[in-house]
C-alpha positions, 0 to 999 in steps of 0.5 A: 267761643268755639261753640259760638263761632260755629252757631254764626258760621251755621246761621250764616250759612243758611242764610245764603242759601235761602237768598240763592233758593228765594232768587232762583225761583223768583228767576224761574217764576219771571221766565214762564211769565215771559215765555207764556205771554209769548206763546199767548200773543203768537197763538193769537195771531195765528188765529187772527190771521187765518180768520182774515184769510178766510173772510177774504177768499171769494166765495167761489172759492169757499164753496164751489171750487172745494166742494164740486169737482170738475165733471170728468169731461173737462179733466180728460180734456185739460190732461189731454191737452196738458200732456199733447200741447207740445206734440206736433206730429199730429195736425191740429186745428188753429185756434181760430178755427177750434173758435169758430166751431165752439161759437156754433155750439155756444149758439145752440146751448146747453143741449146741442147735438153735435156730430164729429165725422173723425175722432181727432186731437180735438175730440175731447176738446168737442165733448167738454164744451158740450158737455150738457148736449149730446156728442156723437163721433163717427170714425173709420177705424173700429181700433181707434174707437174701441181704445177711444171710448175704453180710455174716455167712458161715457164717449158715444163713438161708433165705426163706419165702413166706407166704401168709397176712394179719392179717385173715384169722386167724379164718377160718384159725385156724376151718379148722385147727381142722376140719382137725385129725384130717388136714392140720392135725394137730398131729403129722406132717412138714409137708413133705407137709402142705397146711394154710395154717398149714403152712409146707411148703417149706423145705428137707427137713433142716428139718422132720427137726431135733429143735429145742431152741429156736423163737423167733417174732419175725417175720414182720410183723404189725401191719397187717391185710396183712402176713403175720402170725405165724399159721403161724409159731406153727402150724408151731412147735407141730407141729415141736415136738410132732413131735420125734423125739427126745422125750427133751427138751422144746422150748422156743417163745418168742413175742416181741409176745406182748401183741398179739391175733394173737400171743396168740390163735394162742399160746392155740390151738397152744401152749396155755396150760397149756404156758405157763411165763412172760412177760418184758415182751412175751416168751411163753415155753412148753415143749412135750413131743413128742406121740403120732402119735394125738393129735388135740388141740393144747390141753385146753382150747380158747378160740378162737371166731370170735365172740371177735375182733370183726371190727373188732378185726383192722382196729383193728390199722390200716389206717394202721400202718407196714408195717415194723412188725414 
């Protein structure tokens, strides 16, 4: 009886544990059933969704914005702006008139010329929307431009000395003027030229461009020292009335065209009837190439000694900020 009582607790023992082992494996074989087809149906998916996402993005966007780069102009350009944007110390033009100034440029695209008297806020702003065409700066300060054109390769700026001072602009403007039929005539090459409206030492190639676009906005003259924009306007008129290829008009934009200095010597050189608009302090005029035997700027001359009061250029103040511009 002992013997056999034993052989039942021994077979009865096995087979508990064979239902237990045949149960976990059972249980094991279900949960990576599960777990597989879970991972299955969330691979799937994935890939799914970024194949829609891939066919749904423009194909500006698949091809240009990934694989060419924003020329180096243009991302100067929105640093420059993102970074300055809220700096007010420095004036900057009005988005009517940086509107105006693009609109000639887009005329004569996608190879303007385009001149800048004055390197400005704007500057960079000037090269990226003529970024085909060929961009010049000339300013008064040779730091400004050496820091310039090391911060910003492929700028072309070049320096220029001028001689000349606000409180002088009447005296100069009357000697020009007798001086029409020679040195200061409205059409010749400048660079042979002796007359102190003139800027004639710049690099030759300058003086042979045939310029689609002249922007004065510099130099400085808001005081009776500073050099004033007095042969900047001079030198604009006989560039563009010297163009050679006279096919197309020159656009000449004068920026502080609501102070006396700007607006006499604009009246004098680039003459009223050539005159087209003005945004805010913006003087917009297009000059068309003149005959080598005209002598006369305008029809109509205005200027006078007598209509700027000898007071009118101290009144510009003896005490203004000499950064003005």
């Amino acid at each position: 009886m002992k013997s056999n009582t034993n052989t039942k607790l021994i077979l009865i023992h096995k087979q508990n544990g064979a239902v237990a082992s045949s149960f976990s494996s059972s249980h094991r074989l279900w949960l990576l059933f599960v777990t597989t087809f879970f991972t299955l149906a969330f691979t799937l998916t994935l890939i799914n969704s970024t194949v829609q996402y891939s066919s749904s993005k423009p194909a500006g966007l698949t091809s240009a914005s990934f694989t060419s780069p924003l020329p180096p102009s243009i991302s100067d350009a929105l640093l420059h702006y993102a970074a300055t944007a809220s700096n007010s110390s420095s004036p900057h033009m009005s988005s009517a008139e940086l509107t105006s100034i693009a609109t000639a440029l887009n005329l004569c695209s996608p190879h303007c010329n385009f001149l800048a008297f004055g390197l400005t806020h704007e500057s960079l702003l000037w090269h990226a929307l003529n970024f085909h065409g060929h961009t010049v700066y000339l300013d008064e300060s040779e730091f400004l431009v050496s820091r310039f054109e090391q911060s910003h390769p492929g700028i072309e700026a070049y320096d220029v000395s001028f001689s000349t001072k606000v409180s002088d602009m009447p005296e100069l403007i009357k000697e020009t003027k007798s001086q029409v039929r020679n040195e200061c005539r409205p059409v010749q090459n400048l660079l042979f030229s002796e007359c102190k409206l003139g800027i004639n030492d710049l690099p030759n190639h300058i003086y042979d461009v045939p310029w689609d676009v002249i922007l004065v906005d510099g130099p400085r003259g808001y005081f009776p020292k500073a050099p004033g924009r007095m042969s900047a306007i001079f030198t604009s008129s006989v560039l563009a009335r010297s163009k050679r290829d006279g096919g197309s008009p020159t656009h000449v934009f004068v920026h502080d065209f609501n102070r006396e200095v700007e607006r006499i010597c604009s009246d004098e050189f680039l003459c009223e009837e050539n005159l087209v608009e003005t945004v805010d302090l913006l003087g917009h005029f297009v000059l068309k190439r003149m005959e080598v035997s005209s002598f006369e700027f305008c029809k109509n001359s205005t200027f006078s000694s007598s209509s700027l009061p000898s007071s009118g250029l101290a009144s510009l103040s003896s005490g203004d900020d000499e950064d003005d511009h």
